[in-house]
C-alpha positions in Angstrom: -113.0 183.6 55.9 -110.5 185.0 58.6 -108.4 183.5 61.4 -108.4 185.2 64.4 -106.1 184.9 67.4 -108.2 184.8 70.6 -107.3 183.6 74.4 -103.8 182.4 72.7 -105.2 180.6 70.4 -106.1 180.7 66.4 -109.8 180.3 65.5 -111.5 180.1 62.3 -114.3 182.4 61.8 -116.8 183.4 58.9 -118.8 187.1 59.7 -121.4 187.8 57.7 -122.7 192.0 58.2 -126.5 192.9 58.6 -128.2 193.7 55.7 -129.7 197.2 55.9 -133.1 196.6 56.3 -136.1 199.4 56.3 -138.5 199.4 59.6 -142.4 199.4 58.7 -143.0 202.8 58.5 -140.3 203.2 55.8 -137.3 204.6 57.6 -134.0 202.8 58.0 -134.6 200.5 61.0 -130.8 199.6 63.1 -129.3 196.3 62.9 -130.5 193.6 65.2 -128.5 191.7 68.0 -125.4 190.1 66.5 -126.0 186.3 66.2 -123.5 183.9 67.4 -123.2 180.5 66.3 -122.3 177.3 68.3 -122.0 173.9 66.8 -121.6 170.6 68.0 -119.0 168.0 68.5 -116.1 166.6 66.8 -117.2 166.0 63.2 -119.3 169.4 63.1 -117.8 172.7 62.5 -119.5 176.1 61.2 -120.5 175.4 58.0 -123.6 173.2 59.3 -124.8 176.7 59.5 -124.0 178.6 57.4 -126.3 178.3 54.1 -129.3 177.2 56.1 -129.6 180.2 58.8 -126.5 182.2 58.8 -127.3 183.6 55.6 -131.0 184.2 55.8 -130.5 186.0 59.2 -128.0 188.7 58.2 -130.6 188.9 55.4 -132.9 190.4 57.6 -130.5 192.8 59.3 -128.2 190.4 62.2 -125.1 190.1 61.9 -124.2 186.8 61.7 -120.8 185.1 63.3 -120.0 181.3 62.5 -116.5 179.7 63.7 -115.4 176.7 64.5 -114.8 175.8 68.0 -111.4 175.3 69.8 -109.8 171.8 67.9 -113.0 171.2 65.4 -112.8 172.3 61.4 -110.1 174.8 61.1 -109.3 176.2 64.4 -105.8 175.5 66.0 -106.3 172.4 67.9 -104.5 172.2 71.5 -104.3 169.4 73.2 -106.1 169.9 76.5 -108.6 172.9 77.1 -112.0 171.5 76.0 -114.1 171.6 79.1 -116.9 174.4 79.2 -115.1 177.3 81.4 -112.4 177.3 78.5 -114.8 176.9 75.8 -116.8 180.1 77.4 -113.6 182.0 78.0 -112.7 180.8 74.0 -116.5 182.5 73.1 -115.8 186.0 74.9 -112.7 186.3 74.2 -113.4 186.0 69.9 -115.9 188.2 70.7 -114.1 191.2 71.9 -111.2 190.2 69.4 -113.6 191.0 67.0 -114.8 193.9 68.5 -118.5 193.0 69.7 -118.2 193.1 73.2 -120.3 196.5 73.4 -123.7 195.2 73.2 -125.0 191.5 73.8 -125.0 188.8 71.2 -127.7 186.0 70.6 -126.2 182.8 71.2 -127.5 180.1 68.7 -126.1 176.4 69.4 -127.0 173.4 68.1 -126.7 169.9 70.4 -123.4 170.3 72.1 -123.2 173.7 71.2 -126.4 174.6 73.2 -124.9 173.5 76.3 -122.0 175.6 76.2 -124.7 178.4 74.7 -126.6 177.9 78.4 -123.1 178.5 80.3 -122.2 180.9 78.7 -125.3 182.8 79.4 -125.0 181.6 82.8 -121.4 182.7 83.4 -121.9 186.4 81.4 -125.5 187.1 81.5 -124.3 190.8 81.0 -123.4 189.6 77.5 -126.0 187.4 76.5 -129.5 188.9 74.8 -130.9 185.6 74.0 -130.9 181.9 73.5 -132.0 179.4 70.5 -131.0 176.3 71.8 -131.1 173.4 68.8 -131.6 169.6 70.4 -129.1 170.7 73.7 -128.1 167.7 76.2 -128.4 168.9 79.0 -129.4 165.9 81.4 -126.2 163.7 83.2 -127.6 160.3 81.2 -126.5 162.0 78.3 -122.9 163.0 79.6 -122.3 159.3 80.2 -123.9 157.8 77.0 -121.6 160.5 75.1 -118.8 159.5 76.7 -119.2 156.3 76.0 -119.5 156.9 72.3 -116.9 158.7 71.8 -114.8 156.1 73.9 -115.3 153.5 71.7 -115.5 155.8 68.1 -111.7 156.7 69.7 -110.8 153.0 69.9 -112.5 152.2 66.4 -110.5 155.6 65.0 -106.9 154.3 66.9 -104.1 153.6 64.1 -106.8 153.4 61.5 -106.3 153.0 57.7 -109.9 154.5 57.2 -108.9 158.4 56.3 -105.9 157.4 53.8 -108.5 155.1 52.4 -110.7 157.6 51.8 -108.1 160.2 50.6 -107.7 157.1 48.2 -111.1 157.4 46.9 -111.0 161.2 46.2 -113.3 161.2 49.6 -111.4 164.1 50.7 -113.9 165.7 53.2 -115.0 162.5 54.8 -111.1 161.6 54.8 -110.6 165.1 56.6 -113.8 165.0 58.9 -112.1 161.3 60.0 -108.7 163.1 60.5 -109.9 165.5 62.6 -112.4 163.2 64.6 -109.2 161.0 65.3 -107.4 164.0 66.5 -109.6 165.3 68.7 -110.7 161.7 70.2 -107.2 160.3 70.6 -104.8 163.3 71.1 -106.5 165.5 73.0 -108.3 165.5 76.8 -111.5 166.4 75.2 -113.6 163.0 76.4 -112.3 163.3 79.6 -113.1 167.3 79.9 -116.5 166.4 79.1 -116.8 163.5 81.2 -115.6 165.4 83.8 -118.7 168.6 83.5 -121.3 169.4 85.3 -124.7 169.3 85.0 -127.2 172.2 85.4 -129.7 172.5 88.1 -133.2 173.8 87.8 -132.0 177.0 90.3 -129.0 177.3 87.1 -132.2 177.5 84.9 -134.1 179.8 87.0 -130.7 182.3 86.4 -131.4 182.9 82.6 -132.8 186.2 82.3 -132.7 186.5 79.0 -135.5 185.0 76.2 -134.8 181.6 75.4 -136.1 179.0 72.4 -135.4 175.2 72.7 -136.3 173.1 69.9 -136.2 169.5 69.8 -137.5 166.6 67.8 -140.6 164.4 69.1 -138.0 161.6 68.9 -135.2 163.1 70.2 -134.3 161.5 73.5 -133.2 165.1 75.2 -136.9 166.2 74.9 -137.0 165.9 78.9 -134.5 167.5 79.5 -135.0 170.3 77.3 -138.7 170.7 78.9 -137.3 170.6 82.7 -135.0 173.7 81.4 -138.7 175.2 79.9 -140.5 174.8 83.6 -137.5 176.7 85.7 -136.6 179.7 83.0 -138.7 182.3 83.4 -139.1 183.3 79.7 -138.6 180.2 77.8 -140.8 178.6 75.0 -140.0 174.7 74.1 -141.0 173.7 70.9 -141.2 170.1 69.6 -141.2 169.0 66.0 -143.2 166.2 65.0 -141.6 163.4 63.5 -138.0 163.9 64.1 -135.4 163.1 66.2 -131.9 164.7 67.4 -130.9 166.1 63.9 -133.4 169.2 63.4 -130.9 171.4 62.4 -130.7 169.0 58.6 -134.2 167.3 58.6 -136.1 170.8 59.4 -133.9 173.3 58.4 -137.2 175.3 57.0 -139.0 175.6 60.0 -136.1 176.7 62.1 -135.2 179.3 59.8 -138.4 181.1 60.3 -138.5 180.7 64.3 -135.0 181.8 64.6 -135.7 184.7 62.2 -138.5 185.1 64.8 -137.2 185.0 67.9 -134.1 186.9 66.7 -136.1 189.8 66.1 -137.9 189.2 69.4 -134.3 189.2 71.7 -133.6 192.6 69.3 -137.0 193.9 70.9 -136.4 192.9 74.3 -132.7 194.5 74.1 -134.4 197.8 72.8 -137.2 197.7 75.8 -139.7 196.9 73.5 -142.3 194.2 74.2 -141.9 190.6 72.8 -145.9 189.7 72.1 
């Protein structure tokens, strides 16, 4: 666990180093593409990752880099900044704090953290070897129905008792995940920054260069979306689990473990010149 101070601001980050792993004909092969981690909104922070693919990927040689995003988990938690240009700005800047800004990461995000996965890539596509995007919105419907959400979860959260009552019942990391959510809902710009983002355009997805994996539930009501960002980028596979809906990232975390190990080794290939098959 370290904090790191990045674009004036404190961020909580977890780095985990590549295993040394041997190539198939026996010699010491080099470490893959550092994989970065994005999670979603307001109640999720790193550790949604960490156990299920952090772990198993610097296991097989990438080094893996978890933290929690500017005002989520234990990152300092300003009140205005939370649109995507500062959260991209937040992203490189860690990254050269922490001294990776010499070769291009893999960006994994998961729902929220997708989207600001794709502008990244969009807005540094000098830094960015690949993609995994996890259930991202992308589509406007999906800005407004947020919005709304978190509109009225702020109003339910406003002066509430519920996180002392919780404290009360020895609840302590519901009673802090409701402390935080109440923070970052009713002290902070962030539904308005999101309110007020932009969409992407299928000429935005025709930018992305780099490979890219969406996955998505049957269910999951950003499947259309997800597969309009499939048809305009040029080297992007979709893939949709049966049965599920927006929350892959808990109900599958198996079967994403081994396409990410996958396709992680596959951006590592492309970034050498070797051929993804």
């Amino acid at each position: 666990m370290a904090e790191i101070l990045a674009n004036a601001l404190r961020f909580h980050v977890q780095r985990l180093p590549a295993a040394e792993v041997p190539a198939s004909d026996g010699t010491e092969a080099g470490p893959g593409a550092p994989v970065v981690f994005l999670h979603g909104l307001v109640v999720d922070n790193l550790s949604s990752f960490y156990c299920p693919l952090a772990v198993p990927l610097a296991r097989a040689g990438h080094e893996a880099v978890l933290y929690d995003l500017r005002g989520h988990g234990f990152s300092e938690r300003p009140p205005s900044g939370y649109d995507s240009r500062s959260a991209v700005r937040d992203l490189f800047a860690l990254l050269s704090a922490l001294g990776l800004d010499a070769r291009p990461v893999h960006l994994v995000g998961n729902s929220y953290g997708g989207t600001l996965a794709l502008h990244a890539a969009l807005a540094r596509p000098d830094r960015v070897a690949g993609l995994t995007l996890l259930e991202p919105p992308l589509s406007g419907p999906w800005v407004e129905n947020m919005v709304d959400t978190l509109s009225v979860a702020a109003l339910s959260l406003e002066d509430s008792q519920v996180p002392a009552e919780l404290s009360s019942l020895r609840l302590r990391k519901a009673a802090k995940l409701t402390a935080i959510a109440d923070a970052l809902l009713n002290r902070t710009t962030l539904i308005d920054d999101i309110a007020a983002g932009r969409g992407f355009t299928p000429a935005d997805y025709a930018r992305i260069d780099c490979p890219v994996l969406v996955v998505c539930g049957e269910h999951s009501e950003l499947v259309p979306g997800a597969a309009e960002l499939a048809r305009h980028t040029p080297r992007c596979t979709l893939r949709i689990l049966p049965g599920l809906g927006h929350d892959v990232l808990k109900e599958a975390s198996g079967v994403l473990r081994e396409a990410l190990l996958a396709h992680a080794a596959a951006v590592s290939r492309a970034g050498t010149g070797a051929l993804i098959v």
